[in-house]
C-alpha positions in Angstrom: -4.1 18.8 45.7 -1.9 16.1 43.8 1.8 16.0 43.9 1.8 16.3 40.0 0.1 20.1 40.7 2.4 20.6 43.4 5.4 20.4 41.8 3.8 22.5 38.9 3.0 25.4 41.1 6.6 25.0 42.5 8.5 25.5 39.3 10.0 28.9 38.9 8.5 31.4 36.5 9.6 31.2 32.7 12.9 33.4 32.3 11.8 36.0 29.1 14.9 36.2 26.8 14.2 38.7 25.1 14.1 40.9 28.3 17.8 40.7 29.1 20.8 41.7 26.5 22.0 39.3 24.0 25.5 39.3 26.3 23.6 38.0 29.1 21.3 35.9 27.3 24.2 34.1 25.8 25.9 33.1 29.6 22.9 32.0 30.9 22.2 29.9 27.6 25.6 28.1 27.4 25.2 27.5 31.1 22.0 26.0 30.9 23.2 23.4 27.7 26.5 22.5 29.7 23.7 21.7 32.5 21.3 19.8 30.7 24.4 17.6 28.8 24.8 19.5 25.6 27.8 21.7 24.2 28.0 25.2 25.4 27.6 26.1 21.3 23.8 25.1 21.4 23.3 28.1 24.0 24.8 30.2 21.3 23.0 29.1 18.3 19.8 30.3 20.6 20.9 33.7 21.1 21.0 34.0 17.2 17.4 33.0 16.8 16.8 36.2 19.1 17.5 39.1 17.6 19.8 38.1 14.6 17.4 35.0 12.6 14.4 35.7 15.0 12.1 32.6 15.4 9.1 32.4 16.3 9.4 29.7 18.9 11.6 27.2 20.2 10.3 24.6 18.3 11.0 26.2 14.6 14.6 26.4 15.6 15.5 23.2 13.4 18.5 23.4 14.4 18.8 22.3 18.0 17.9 18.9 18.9 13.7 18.1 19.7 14.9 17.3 23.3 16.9 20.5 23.9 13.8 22.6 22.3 11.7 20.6 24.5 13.9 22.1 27.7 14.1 25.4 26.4 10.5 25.5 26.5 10.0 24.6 29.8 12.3 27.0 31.3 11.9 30.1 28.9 9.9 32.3 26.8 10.2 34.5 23.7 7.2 36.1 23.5 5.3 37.6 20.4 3.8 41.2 20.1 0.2 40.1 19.2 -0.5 42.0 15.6 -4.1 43.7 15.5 -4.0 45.7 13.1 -1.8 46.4 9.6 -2.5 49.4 7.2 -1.1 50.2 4.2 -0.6 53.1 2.7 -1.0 54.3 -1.3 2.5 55.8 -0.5 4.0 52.7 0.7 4.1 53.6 4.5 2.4 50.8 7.0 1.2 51.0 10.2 0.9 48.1 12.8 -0.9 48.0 15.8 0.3 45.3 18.3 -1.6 44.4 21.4 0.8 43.3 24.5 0.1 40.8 27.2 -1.8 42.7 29.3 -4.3 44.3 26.7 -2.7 47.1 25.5 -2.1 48.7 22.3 1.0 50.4 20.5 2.2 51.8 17.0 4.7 51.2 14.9 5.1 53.0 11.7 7.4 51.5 8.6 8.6 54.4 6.2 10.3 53.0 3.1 12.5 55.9 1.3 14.4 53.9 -1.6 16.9 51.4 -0.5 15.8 52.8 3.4 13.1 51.0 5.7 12.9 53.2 8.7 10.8 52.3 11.8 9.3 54.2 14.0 8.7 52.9 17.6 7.1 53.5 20.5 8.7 53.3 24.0 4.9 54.0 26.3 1.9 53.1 26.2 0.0 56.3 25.4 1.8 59.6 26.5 2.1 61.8 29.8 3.5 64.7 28.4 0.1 66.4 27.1 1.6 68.5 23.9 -1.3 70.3 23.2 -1.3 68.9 19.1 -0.4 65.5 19.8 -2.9 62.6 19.5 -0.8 60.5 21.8 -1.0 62.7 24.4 -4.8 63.6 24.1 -5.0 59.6 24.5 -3.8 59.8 28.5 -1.1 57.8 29.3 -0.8 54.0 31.2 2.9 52.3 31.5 6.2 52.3 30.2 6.7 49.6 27.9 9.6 47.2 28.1 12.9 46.3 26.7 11.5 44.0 24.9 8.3 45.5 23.6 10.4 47.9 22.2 12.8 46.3 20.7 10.2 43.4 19.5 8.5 45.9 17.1 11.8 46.0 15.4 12.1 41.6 15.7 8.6 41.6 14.6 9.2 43.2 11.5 12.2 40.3 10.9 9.3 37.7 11.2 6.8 39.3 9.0 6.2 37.1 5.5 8.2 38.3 3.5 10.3 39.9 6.2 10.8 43.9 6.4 14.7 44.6 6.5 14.8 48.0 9.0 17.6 50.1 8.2 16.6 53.1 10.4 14.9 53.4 13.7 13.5 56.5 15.5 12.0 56.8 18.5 9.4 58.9 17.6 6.3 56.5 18.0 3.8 56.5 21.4 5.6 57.9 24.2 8.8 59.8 25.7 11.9 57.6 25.2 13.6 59.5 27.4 11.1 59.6 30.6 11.5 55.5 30.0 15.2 55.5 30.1 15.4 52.2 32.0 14.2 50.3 29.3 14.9 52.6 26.3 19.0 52.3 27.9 19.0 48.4 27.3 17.1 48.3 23.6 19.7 50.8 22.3 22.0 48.0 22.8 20.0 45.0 21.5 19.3 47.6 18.6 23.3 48.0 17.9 25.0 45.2 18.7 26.2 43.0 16.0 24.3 39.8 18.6 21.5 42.2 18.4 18.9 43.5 15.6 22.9 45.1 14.6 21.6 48.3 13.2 24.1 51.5 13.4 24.1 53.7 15.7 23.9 56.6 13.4 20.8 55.0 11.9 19.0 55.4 15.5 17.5 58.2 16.1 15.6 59.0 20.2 13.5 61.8 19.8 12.5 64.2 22.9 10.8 66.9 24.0 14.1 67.7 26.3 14.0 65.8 29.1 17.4 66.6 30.3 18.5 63.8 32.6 18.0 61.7 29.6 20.0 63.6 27.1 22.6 63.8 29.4 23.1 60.0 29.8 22.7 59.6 25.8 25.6 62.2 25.6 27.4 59.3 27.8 27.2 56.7 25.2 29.7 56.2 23.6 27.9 54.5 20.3 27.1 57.9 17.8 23.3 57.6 18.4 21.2 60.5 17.1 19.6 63.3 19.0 16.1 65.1 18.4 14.3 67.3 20.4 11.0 68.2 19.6 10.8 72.2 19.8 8.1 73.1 18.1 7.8 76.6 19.6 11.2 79.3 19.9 9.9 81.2 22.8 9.1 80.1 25.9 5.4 81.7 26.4 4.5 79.6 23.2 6.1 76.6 24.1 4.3 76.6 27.6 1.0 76.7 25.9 1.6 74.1 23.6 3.9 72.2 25.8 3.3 71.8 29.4 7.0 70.0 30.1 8.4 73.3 29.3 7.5 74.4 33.2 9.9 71.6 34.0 12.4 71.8 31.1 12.1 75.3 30.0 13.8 76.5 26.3 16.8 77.5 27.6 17.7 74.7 29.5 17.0 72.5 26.3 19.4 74.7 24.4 22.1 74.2 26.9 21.9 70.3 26.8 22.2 70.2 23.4 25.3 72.4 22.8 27.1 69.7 25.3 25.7 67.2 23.1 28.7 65.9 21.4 27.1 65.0 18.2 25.0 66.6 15.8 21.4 67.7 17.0 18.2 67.5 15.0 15.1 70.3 15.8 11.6 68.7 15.1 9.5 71.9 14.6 5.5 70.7 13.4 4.0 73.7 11.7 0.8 75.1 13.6 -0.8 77.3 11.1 -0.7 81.3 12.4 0.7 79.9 15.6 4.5 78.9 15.2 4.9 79.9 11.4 6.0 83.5 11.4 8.5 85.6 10.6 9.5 86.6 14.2 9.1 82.7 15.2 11.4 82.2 12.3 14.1 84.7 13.1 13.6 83.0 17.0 13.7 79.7 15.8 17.2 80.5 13.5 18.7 82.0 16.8 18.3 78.8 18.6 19.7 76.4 15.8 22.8 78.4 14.9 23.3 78.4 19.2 23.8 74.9 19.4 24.7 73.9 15.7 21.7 72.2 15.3 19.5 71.0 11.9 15.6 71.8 11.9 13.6 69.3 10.9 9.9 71.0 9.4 7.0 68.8 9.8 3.7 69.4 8.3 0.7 69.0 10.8 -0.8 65.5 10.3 -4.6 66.1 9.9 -6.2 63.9 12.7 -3.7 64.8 15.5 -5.3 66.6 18.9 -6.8 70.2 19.3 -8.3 72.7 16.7 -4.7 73.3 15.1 -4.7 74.5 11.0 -1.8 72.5 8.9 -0.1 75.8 7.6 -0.3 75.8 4.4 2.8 74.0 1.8 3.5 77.9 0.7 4.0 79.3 4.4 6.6 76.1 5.3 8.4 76.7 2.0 8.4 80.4 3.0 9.1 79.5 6.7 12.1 77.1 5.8 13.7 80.1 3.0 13.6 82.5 6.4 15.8 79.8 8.0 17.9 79.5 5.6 19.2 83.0 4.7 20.0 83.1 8.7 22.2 80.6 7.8 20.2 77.5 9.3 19.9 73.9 7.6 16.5 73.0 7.3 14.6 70.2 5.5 10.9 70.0 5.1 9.3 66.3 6.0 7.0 64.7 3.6 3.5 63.8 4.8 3.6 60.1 5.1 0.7 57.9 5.3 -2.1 60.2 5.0 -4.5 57.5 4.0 -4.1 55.3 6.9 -4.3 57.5 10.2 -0.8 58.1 10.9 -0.5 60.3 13.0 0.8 58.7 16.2 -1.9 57.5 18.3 -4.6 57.5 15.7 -5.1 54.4 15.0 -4.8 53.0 18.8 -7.6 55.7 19.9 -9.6 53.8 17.4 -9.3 50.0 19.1 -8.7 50.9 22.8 -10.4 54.5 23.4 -9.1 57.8 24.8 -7.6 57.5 28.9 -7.8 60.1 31.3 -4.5 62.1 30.8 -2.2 61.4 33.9 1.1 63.3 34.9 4.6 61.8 34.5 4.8 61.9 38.7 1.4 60.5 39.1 2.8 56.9 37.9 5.4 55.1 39.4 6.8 53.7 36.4 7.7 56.6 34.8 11.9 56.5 34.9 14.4 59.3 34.1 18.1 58.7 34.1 
């Protein structure tokens, strides 16, 4: 073996800077200018092609010297979520599939609503939760993504042509944000901070099925991030069937976390013809809202999502969401979005990569709860 391959194979891995926050990324950046004989200011102007001006390499940032992009290069990456797939939409709503390093495939859903873009990411590859309607979790579930897979769908969308400006996220893509809290903690940051993608907080919106540990350390935050929590049944016999995390975090225990919740809770309730559209569901579903001060978001059944489910029809949710509200219960019905382009979550990736043997939460050891 030569020296020349030697000293190759002895050079430490390439330091990925869009893994670490934009605080952290800026020390070691100044650090490593001061080192290599420029001013501490060329670290900074890195960090800005991060997350604020993304590039899409070291050598399109113009405005460092060739030499010092040459060095960065060496020593670091800033890696690209591969696009697969893009669909659009007659509505205006696109869907991305990106492929990651190691083969897999997520979604990522733009919604444009006026002057709003909002995004929806996923935090997992795939889905261990099993709800019985969901085509993300009829796809089985492989590994947590991280920090910056998630955030990237959000930088990707910077370095489109011409660009997409997000001004809402959600957390409602492929995956439990909140059974992925080790990453999901970080990109909440790189989301908000003005060195970051510098989106509100109140525009960012994690989405769970109630994994309590989790809502309990967004509760902590003190940045005014939103809350959802995926009901989608008011009982507890219903919700078992349709939601096998219910054993675990049963309905009442939900309920609980979210009248500590300091801010304002959403409900997502998807409408399961002759299953969860009733009058007594109503009446059950009214109790639990006006317990915890919390809005309830109605959400047609996307054709294409798992199981034998029946949308119910546009009369019973207008009927449904009039029961809510004379029991004193805000309620909004959600338009169908993207009807024309598979997306409902997890369509479009079943399509590339193929359904997974479902897997329990516990039976992989990247699976992280607050």
């Amino acid at each position: 073996m030569s020296d020349k391959n030697t000293r190759r194979e002895d050079l430490p891995a390439k330091q990925n800077l869009l893994n670490m926050l934009p605080s952290e990324a800026e020390e070691l950046l100044r650090g490593f200018a001061v080192e290599h004989g420029e001013k501490p200011f060329r670290g900074s102007q890195v960090v800005r092609h991060l997350w604020q001006n993304p590039a899409e390499s070291f050598a399109s940032m113009t405005d460092l010297p060739v030499a010092f992009r040459d060095l960065l290069e060496e020593r670091f990456t800033i890696p690209r979520l591969a696009l697969a797939t893009r669909q659009t939409s007659s509505d205006g709503t696109e869907k991305f599939l990106f492929r990651l390093e190691d083969g897999e495939f997520i979604e990522t859903v733009a919604i444009p609503e006026g002057s709003r873009l909002t995004l929806c990411i996923s935090s997992q590859a795939g889905c261990a939760l099993q709800c019985a309607f969901c085509a993300t979790g009829a796809m089985g579930f492989t590994r947590n993504l991280q920090m910056f897979e998630i955030a990237g769908q959000v930088r990707e969308m910077k370095l489109l042509s011409p660009p997409k400006p997000v001004t809402n996220v959600v957390f409602m893509g492929m995956g439990e944000p909140l059974m992925n809290w080790k990453a999901v903690d970080p990109t909440l940051t790189v989301l908000n901070s003005p060195a970051g993608l510098g989106i509100g907080a109140r525009h960012i919106t994690v989405s769970t099925v109630g994994v309590l540990p989790g809502i309990v350390a967004l509760g902590e935050r003190p940045q005014q991030f939103r809350l959802a929590i995926s009901i989608h049944a008011p009982n507890d016999e219903l919700r078992q069937s349709l939601m096998p995390i219910n054993t675990k975090y049963p309905l009442a225990s939900v309920i609980e976390a979210a009248k500590v919740f300091e801010r304002r809770v959403t409900f997502e309730y998807v409408m399961l013809g002759g299953i969860n559209d009733g009058g007594e569901q109503a009446t059950q579903l009214a109790e639990l809202a006006r317990e915890c001060g919390a809005f309830v978001n109605l959400i047609p059944l996307h054709p294409g999502g798992a199981g034998d489910f029946t949308p119910s029809s546009p009369q019973q949710i207008q009927w449904f969401s009039r029961r809510l509200r004379a029991q004193r219960v805000e309620v909004a019905v959600r338009k169908s979005r993207g009807m024309d382009i598979a997306a409902a979550c997890g369509q479009l990736r079943v399509e590339r990569q193929g359904r997974r043997t479902p897997v329990g939460a516990d039976k992989d050891g990247n699976v992280q709860v607050a």
